[in-house]
N, C-alpha and C positions, 0 to 999 in steps of 0.2 A: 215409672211412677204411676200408680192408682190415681185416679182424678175424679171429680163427680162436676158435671156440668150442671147448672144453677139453670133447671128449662125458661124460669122467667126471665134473668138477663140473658145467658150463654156465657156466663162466667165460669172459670174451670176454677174444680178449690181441690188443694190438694189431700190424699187423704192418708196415704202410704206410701213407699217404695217397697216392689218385690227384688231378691239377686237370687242369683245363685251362683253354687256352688259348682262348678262341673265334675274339678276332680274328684269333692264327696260326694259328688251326686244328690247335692240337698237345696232346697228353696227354704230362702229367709224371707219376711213379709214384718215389717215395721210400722207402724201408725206415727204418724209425724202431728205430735201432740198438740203442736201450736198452732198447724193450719185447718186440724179439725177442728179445735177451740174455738177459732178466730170463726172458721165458717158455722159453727154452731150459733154463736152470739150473734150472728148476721141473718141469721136463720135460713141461712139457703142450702144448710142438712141436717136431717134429723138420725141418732143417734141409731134409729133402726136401721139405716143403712149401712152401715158399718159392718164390715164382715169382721172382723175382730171388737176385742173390748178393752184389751188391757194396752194403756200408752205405753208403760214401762217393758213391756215383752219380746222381743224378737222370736216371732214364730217360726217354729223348724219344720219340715216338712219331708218324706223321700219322694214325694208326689209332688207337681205341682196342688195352689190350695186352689178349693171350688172355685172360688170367685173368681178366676184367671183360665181354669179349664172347661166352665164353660162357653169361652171364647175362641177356643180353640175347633179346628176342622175333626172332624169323626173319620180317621182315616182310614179306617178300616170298610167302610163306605165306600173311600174311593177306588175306582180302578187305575192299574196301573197308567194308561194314559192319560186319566182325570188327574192323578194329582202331579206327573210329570208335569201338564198342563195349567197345575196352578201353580207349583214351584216356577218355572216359567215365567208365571204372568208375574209372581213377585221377585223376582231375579234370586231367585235364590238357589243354591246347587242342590242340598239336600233340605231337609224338613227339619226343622227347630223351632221349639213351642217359644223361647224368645224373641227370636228371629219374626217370627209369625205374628207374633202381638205386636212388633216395633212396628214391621210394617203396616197392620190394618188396621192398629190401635185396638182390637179388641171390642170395638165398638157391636152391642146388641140392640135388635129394636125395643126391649124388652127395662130395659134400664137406661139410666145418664152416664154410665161411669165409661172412663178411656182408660186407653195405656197410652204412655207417649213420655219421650225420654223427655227431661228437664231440658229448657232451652235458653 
């Protein structure tokens, strides 16, 4: 799930879920109507932040979308024992840009929003 942390309380509001597909090799990305509404009216997010627009939509993708790839490590960057190295440090066998957001949550210093499964 997409989430946006509220910097004034440290309230998490939800704003989407991403899936995907593996066999088709497609990302879906949802707006969860009610808790942007809800966090609208509360004003602890303003509608520029929203990387989509339409409630009704399920976005398809054969890419992960922006808003999730920039969270993601520039692998191409790393050398082979840099990212053995951080596979490693997140227990992981190989590299998966899911996998990858579960574990760091995606968090940038750059924005409020996480990834982080529903709990």
């Amino acid at each position: 799930y997409l989430k946006w942390i509220d910097y004034k309380t440290d309230k998490k509001h939800l704003i989407g879920a991403l899936f995907r597909d593996k066999e088709k090799g497609k990302y879906y990305f949802k707006l969860s109507k009610s808790h942007v509404e809800k966090a609208l009216k509360e004003n602890a997010i303003s509608e520029i932040i929203l990387p989509f627009s339409d409630y009704d939509r399920i976005y398809e993708s054969d890419e992960i979308f922006a808003i999730f790839k920039i969270r993601l490590p520039k692998l191409e960057k790393y050398s082979e024992e840099e990212l053995d190295e951080l596979l490693k440090d997140l227990d992981m066998k190989e590299y998966d840009d899911f996998e990858y957001l579960r574990k760091t949550k995606g968090m940038l210093e750059t924005d409020n929003f996480v990834v982080e499964e529903e709990k």
